[in-house]
C-alpha positions in Angstrom: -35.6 10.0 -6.7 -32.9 7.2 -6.9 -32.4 5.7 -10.6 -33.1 2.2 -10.8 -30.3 -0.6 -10.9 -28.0 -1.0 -13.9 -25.7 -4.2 -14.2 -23.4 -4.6 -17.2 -21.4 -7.2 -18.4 -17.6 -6.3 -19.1 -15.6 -8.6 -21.5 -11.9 -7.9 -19.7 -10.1 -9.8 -22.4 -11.0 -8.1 -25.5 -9.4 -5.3 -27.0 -4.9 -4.5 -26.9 -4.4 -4.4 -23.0 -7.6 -6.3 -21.6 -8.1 -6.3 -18.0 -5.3 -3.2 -17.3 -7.4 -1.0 -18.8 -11.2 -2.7 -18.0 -10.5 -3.2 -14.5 -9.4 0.5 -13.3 -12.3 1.6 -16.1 -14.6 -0.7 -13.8 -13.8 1.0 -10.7 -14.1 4.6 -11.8 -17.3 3.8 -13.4 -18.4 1.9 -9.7 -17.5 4.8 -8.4 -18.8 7.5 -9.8 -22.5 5.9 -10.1 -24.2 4.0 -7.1 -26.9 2.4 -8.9 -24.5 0.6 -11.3 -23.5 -3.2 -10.7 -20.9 -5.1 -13.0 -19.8 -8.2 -14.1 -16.4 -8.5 -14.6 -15.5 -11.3 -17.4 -12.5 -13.4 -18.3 -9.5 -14.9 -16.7 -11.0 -15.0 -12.8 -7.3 -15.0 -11.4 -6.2 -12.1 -13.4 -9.2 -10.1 -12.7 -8.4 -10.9 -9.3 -4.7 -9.6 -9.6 -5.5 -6.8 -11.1 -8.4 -5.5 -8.6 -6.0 -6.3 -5.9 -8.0 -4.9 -2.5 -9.5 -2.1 -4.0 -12.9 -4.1 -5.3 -13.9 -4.5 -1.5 -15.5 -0.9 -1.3 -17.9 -2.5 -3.8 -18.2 -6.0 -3.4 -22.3 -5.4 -3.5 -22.0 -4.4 -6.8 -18.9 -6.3 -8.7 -19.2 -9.9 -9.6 -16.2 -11.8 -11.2 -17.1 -14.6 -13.8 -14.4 -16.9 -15.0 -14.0 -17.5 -19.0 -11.5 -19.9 -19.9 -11.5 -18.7 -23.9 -10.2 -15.5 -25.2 -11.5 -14.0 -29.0 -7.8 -13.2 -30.8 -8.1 -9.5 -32.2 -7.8 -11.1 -35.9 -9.6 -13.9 -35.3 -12.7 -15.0 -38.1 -15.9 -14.2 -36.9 -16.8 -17.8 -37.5 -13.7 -19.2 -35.5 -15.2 -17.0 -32.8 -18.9 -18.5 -32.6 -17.8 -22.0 -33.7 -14.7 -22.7 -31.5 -14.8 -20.1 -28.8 -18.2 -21.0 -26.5 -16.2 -20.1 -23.0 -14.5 -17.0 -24.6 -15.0 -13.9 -22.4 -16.7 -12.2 -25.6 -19.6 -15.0 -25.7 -20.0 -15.2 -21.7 -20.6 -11.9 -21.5 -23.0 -11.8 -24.1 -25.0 -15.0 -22.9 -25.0 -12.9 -19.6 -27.3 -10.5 -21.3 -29.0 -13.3 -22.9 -29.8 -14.7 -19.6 -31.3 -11.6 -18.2 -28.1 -11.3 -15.4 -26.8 -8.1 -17.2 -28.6 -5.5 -19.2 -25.6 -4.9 -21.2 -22.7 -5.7 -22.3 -19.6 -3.4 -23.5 -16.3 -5.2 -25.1 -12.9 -3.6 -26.8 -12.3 -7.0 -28.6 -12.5 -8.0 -32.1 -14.8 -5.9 -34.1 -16.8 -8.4 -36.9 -16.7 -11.2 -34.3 -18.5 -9.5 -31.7 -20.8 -8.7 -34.4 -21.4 -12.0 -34.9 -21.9 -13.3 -31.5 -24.1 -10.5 -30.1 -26.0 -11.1 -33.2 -26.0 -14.9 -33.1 -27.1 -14.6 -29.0 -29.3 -11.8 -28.5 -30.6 -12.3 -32.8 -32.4 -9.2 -34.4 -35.3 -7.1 -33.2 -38.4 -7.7 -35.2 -38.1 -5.7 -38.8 -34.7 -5.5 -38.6 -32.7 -7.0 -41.4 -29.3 -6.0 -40.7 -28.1 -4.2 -37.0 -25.6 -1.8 -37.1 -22.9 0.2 -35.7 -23.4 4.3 -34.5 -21.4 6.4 -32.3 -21.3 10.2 -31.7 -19.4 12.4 -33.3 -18.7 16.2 -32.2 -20.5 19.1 -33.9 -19.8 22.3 -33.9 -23.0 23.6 -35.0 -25.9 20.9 -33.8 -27.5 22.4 -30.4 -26.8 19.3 -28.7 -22.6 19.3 -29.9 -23.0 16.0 -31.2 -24.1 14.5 -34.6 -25.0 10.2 -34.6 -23.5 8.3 -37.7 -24.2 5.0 -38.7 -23.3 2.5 -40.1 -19.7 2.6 -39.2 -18.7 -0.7 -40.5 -21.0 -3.8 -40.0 -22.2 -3.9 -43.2 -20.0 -3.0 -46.2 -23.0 -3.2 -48.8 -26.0 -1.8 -47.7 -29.2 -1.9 -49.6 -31.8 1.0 -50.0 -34.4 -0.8 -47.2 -30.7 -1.1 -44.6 -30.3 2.3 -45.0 -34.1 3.5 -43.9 -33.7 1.1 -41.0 -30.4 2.6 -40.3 -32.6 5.9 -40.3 -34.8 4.1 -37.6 -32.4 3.1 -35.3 -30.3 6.2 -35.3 -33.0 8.4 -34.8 -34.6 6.0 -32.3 -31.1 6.7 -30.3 -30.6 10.2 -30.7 -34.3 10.8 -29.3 -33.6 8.9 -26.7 -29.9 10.3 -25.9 -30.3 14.0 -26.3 -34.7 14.2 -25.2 -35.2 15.3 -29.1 -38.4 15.1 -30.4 -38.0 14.8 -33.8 -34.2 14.5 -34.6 -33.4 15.8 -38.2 -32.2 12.8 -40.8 -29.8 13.2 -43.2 -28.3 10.7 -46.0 -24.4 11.1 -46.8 -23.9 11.6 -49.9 -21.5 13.3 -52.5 -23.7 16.1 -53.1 -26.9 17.7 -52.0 -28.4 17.7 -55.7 -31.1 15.3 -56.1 -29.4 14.2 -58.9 -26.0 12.6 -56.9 -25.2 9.9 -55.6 -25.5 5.8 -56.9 -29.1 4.2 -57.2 -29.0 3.0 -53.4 -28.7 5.7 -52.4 -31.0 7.6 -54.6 -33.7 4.8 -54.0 -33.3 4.7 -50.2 -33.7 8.7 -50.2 -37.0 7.8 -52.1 -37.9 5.7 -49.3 -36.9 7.9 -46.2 -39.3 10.7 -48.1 -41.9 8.4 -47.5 -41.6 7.7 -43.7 -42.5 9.3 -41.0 -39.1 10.6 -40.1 -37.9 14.0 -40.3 -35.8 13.3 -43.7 -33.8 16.7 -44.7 -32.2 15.1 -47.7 -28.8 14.2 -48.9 -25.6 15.8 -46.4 -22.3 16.0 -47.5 -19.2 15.0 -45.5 -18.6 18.3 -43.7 -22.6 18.8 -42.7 -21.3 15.7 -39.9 -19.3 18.5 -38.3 -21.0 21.6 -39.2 -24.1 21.9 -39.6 -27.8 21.2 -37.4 -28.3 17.5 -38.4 -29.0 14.4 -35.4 -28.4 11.9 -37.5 -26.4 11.1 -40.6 -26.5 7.7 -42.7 -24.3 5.8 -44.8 -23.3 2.4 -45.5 -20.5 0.3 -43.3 -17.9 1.3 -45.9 -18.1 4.8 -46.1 -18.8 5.0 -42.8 -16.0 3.3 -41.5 -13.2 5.0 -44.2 -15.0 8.3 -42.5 -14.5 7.7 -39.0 -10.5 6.5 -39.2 -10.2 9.5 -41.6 -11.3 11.6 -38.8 -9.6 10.1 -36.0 -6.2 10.3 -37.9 -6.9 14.4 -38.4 -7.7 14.7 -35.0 -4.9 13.4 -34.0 -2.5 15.0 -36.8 -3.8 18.5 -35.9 -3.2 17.7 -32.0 0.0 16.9 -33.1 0.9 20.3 -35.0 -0.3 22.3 -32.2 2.0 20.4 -29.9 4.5 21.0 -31.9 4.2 24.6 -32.7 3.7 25.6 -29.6 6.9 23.9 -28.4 8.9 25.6 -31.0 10.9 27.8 -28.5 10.5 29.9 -25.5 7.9 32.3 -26.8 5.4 29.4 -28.1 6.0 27.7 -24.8 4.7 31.1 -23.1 2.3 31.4 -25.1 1.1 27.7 -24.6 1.0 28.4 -20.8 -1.3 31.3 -21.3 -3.9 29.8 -24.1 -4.1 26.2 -21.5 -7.8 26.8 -20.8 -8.8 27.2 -23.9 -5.6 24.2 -25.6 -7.8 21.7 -22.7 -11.4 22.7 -24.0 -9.6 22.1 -27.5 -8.9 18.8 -26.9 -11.7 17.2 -25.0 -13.5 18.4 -27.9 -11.3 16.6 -30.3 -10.4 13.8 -28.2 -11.7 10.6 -29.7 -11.8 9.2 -25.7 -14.7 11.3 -25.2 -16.8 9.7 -28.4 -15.4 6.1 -27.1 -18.8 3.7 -27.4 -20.3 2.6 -30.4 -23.8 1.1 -30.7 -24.9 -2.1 -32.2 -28.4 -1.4 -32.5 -30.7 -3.4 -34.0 -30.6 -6.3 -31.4 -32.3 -7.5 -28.5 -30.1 -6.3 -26.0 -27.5 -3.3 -25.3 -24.2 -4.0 -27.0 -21.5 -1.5 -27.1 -18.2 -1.9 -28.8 -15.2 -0.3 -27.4 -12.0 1.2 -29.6 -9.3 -1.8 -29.4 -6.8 0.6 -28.2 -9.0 2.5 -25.3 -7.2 3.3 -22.6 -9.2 3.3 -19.0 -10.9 6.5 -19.8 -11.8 6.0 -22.8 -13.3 2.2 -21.8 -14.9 3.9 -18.9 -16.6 6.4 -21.2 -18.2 3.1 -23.2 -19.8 2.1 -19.7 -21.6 5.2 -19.5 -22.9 4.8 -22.9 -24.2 1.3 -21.8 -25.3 2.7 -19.2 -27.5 5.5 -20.4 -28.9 3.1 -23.1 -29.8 1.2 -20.6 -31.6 3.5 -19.0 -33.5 5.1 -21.6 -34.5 1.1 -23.1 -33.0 2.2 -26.7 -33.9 -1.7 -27.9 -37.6 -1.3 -27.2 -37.5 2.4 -28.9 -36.0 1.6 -31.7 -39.2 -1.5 -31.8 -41.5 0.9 -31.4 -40.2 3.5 -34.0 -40.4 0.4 -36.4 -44.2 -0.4 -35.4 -44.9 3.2 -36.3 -43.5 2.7 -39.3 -45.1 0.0 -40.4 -48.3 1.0 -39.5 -47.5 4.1 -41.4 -47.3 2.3 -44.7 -50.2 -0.3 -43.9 -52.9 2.9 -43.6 -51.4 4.1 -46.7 
């Protein structure tokens, strides 16, 4: 049974090295899927440079469209959705608006692609606040993976953000990994009933109440190593999390490269353990979690790491893709609905 059609919208401007690194992404991704269309957005004649001959194997399926504007990496949100109409950020986001892609994925400026999606596609109904979620590996969950949010789209969080947080993440995690009833957690600095600040104590009050599968408050290191789908926090913590474990990732890659070049014997040695050094580091590689969801909104959105090489971009397709496919915007609506029909018969 063939899979429907997918198109996305690509913004090949955004992020440190734009269109080198979109484009090729592009054409693996092409590739690799036959029910997958794209629309390639930015600077038309340096799309067209960079594809050189090799987008004629899919011209059925790749579309170029020209945006004369480009969102600067440090630029103000409201510089963005003020001065930059015809950037390839906006475009590509008015391209889901229009119904002419189902998604959109971009590596450019963080807050203002916030802001746009948000301004474009606006909130789905109950939601307050969207925010960001990506995967992270587990070594314990079934599935490998645990989903964290908020990763930085909202640096204060109130008790009601962090139950729709809840919502969304577990709406995704259902929808990614076929679970029926993903296990919920709230980060916090202990397990005890007693931790933690009022929001936090208040919103675990409130996910009690719903109709989610709410375990209680999870510690840092239950991200990693323990059973739970889904851990929430606000942007803040979130975010200090997430570069905290991107930077060990890449400091203990770094100390096994070394030690194992430390003479002719560790070199041997590095030879012999390659199998298991490779499984090591896709594990660990932050290219393979590349693609975090904006959920909340009325559309796919995916945000892409700034510095993603093509891999990793190409990896932030697939999670547009797959979102796409399993319409995580109308199940996080209808986890909501639940919700609030919940509470009404109560």
């Amino acid at each position: 049974m063939s899979k429907s059609q997918v198109t996305i919208s690509l913004d090949c401007m955004g992020g440190d090295f734009g269109v080198s690194i979109v484009v090729p992404a592009a054409l693996d991704a092409l590739s690799k899927y036959n029910h997958l269309s794209l629309i390639l957005v930015g600077d038309e004649g340096a799309i067209k440079k960079e594809l050189g001959d090799k987008a004629e194997k899919f011209s059925s399926r790749l579309n170029i469209q020209h945006a004369t504007q480009v969102v600067g990496s440090s630029e103000a949100p409201s510089s963005a959705l003020r001065g930059k109409k015809d950037s390839s950020m906006r475009v590509a986001i008015n391209l889901v608006k229009e119904g002419k892609a189902q998604a959109s994925v971009s590596a450019g400026n963080t807050g203002a692609l916030m802001a746009t999606a948000r301004f474009v596609l606006k909130t789905l109904p109950g939601i307050d606040r969207p925010a960001i979620c990506s995967t992270l590996p587990n070594a314990t969950n079934p599935t490998g993976f645990t989903h964290v949010l908020d990763l930085g789209a909202n640096v204060d969080s109130s008790a009601e953000s962090l139950l729709e947080f809840a919502f969304m993440g577990d709406a995704l995690a259902e929808a990614i990994f076929d679970l029926e009833s993903p296990t919920v957690g709230l980060l916090n600095i202990g397990e005890e009933e007693i931790k933690g600040n009022e929001i936090v104590k208040e919103a675990s009050r409130l996910l009690t109440d719903s109709n989610l599968n709410y375990i209680g408050f999870v510690e840092g290191d239950s991200i990693f190593l323990s059973s739970v789908d889904v851990v929430v926090c606000d942007g803040f913590i979130g975010n200090v999390m997430l570069k905290t474990t991107e930077g060990a990732a890449k400091m203990l890659t770094g100390f096994l490269k070394d030690g194992y070049k430390a003479n002719i014997l560790t070199k041997i040695a590095a030879i012999i353990s390659l199998p298991i050094l490779k499984k090591f580091k896709r594990r660990v590689d932050p290219r393979e979690y590349n693609g975090a969801s904006f959920l909340g909104l009325k559309g796919v959105v995916i945000k892409s790491h700034g510095g993603a090489d093509a891999y990793s971009f190409y990896n932030a397709i697939h999670v547009a893709m797959v979102e796409v496919e399993k319409d995580v915007p109308s199940l996080i609506s209808k986890k909501l609905e639940s919700q609030l029909a919940t509470r009404q018969a109560s």
